[in-house]
N, C-alpha and C positions, 0 to 999 in steps of 0.2 A: 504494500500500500504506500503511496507517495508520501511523502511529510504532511502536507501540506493538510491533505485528506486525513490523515492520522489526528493531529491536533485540531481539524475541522471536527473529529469524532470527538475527541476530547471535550472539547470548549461544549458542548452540545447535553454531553452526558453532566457536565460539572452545574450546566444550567437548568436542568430537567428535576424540577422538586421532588423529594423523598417518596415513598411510596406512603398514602392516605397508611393511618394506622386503622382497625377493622375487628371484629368480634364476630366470627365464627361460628356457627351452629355448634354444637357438642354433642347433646344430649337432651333430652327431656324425657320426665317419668312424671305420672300421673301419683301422687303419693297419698293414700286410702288411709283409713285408721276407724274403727268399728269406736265410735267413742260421741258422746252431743255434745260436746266441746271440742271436738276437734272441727279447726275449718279459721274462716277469717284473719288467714297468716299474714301481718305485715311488717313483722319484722324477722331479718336473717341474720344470723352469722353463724360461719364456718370456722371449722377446725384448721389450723392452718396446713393439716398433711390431707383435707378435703373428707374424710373418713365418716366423720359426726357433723353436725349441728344444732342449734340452738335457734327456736323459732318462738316468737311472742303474736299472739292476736288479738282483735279488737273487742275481745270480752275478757281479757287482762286474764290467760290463760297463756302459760308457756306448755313446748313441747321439746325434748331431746328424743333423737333421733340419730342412727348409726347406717350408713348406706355401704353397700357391696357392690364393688365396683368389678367390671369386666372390659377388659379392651379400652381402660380410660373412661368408657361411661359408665350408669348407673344401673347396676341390676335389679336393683331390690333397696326401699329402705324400710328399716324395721324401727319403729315407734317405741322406747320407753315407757315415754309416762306423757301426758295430759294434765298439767294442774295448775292452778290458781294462782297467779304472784300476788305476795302479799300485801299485805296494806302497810303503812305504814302505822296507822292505829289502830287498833282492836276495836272494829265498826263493823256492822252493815256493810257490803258493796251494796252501789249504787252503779245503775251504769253510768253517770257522768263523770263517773271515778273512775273505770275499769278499763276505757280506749285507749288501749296501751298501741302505737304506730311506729315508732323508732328504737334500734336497737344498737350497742354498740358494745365492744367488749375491749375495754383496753387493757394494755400490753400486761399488769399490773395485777390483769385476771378482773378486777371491777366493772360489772356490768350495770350499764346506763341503758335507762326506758325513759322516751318522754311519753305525754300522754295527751289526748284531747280532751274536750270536755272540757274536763277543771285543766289547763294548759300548764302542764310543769313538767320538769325531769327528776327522776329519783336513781341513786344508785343502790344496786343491790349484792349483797357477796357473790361468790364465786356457786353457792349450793342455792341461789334463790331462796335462799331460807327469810334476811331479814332486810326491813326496807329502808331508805334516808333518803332527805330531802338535798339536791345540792343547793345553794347559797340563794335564796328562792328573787326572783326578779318577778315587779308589778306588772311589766312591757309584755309578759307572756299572756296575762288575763284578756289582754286586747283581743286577741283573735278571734276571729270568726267561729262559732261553737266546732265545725265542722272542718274546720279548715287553718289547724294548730302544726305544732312540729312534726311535720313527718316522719321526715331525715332527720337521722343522728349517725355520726360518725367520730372515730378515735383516730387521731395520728399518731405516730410511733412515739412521741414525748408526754400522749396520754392529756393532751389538747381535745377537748369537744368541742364538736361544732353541731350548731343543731337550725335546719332550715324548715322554715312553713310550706304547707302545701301552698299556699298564694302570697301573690305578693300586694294585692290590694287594687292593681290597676296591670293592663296589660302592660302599659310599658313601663312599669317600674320595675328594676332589679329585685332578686329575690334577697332579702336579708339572710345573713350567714351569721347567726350568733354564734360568741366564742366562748367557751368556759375555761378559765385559765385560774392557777393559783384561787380558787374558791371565788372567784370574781365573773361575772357575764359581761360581754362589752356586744356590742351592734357595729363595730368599724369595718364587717367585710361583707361583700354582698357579691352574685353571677349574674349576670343578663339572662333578660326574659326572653324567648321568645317563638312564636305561632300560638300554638293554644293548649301546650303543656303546660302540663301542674309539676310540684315534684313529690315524691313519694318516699325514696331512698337516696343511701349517701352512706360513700367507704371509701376509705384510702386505700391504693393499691400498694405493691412492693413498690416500685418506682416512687412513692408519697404524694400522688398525684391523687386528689379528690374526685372519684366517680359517681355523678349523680344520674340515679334512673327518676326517666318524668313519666305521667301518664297523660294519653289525650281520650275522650269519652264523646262518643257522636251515639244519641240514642240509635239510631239504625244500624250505624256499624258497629256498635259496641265500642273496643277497646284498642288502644295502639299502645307501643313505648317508645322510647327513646332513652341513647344512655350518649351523657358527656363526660368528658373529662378537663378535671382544670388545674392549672398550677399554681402554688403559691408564694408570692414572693412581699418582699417589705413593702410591697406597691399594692397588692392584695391581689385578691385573684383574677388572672388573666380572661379574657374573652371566651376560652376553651374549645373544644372540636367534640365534634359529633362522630363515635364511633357505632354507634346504631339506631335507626330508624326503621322498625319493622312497618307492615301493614297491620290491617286492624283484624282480632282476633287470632292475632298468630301467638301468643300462651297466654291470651284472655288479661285477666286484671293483676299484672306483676305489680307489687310494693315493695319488696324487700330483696338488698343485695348485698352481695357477699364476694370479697376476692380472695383468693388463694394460690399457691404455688402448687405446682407439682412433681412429681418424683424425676420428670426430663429438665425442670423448670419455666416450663410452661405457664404464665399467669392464664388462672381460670377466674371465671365472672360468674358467679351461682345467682338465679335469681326463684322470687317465691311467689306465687298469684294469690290472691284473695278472694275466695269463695262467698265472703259473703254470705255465708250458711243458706246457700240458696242452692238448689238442684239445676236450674241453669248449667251454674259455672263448676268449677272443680280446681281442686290445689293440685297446681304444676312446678316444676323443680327443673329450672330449665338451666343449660350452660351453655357458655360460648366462650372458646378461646379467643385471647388478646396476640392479633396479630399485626406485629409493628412492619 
């Protein structure tokens, strides 16, 4: 090849942007449980070898759960236990008390729920046995009854972040509240935008914040969407869209989950909300992160 055409290839390849990053089909399983409390999953998190997990729902009911894997996907997952996260005082549930939506487990083993309804975050031990208030802020009672912290997520320094399902107007950023040192601040927020809500929120290996949204069209149902964003002393970047499904492709996803795996593969686990409706059903679905 001439020079000339050599470094014409060059110059060409060096200007030609990276390849889009992408989330992969994996896997999805239908995951059953003979139980009336089982169902309304919107909150995940994974085991970080993908083996077990941890799912909270919207009747303040958690579930452990152990999955058997074959060929990388999902054979089979086998349910523990179904039961009640505590209260933090010895009452009554109510259900305006019990919409548990956000889940997050930091490095620490400390597991954070926030909740709707009554709008707050509680952390709980490592056995869900006993409940605490973190450092409570008035700015959560605002929210719309229905439409409190979805998302909640832990960074590796054991930083919460906890965002609303809405942001109040379509075009206003969604607020990213931070919980640091027993303190809550409001300085970071993502951009809005079509007519996603957001539902979930997790930090990957990489420390990048991945938020899954949902979009609702009575006739089509359901769609998702998942971004990723980064975060620097400036706050969080604009971010990318690494998945945009059609509608009904695993129904009403809430909860998600990343993990590594045994080639080091980042996987993306995600959980649908039933809704304790026969409609819909609890799907466990994955995609790999392909950079």
């Amino acid at each position: 090849m001439p020079r000339a055409f050599l470094w014409a290839a060059i110059l060409v390849a060096l200007s030609c942007p990276a390849p889009a990053a992408e989330l992969v089909l994996r896997d999805q399983y239908k995951w059953t449980f003979e139980d009336p409390n089982f169902g309304g999953f919107s909150g995940l998190s994974m085991a970080p070898d993908g083996q077990s997990f941890l799912a909270i729902s919207d009747r303040g009911y958690f579930a452990r759960a152990q999955i058997t894997r074959a060929d990388g996907g999902i054979a089979g997952i086998s349910t523990d236990a179904v039961e009640p996260l505590p209260l933090v005082r010895d009452r009554d549930p109510v259900e305006f008390l019990m919409d548990a939506e956000g889940l997050a487990v930091a490095p620490d083993g400390t597991i954070y729920v926030s909740y709707e309804g009554h709008h707050r975050v509680w952390t709980f031990d490592a056995d869900l046995t006993k409940a605490n208030w973190t450092h409570t802020w008035n700015f959560f009672w605002r929210f719309q009854s229905n439409s409190g912290l979805e998302a909640l997520a832990v960074d590796a320094d054991g930083t919460v972040y906890a965002i609303p399902e809405r942001s109040g107007k379509w075009e206003r950023p969604f607020p990213v509240f931070r919980y640091k040192d027993d303190t809550w601040d409001d300085a970071l927020s993502i951009p809005r935008s079509k007519r996603f809500l957001v539902v979930g929120a997790d930090f990957g290996p990489d420390g990048k914040l991945y938020v899954l949204e949902r979009d609702f069209d009575i006739i089509n149902q359901f769609k998702s969407r998942i971004r990723r964003f980064s975060l620097s002393e400036d706050g969080f970047d604009q971010g990318e869209t690494l998945l945009e499904t059609k509608y009904s492709v695993m129904e009403n996803a809430e909860g998600i989950s990343l993990w590594t795996d045994a080639s080091g593969q980042t996987i993306v686990t995600l959980i649908s909300d039933d809704n304790f409706l026969g409609l819909l059903s609890t799907w466990v679905t994955e995609y790999e992160l392909r950079e």
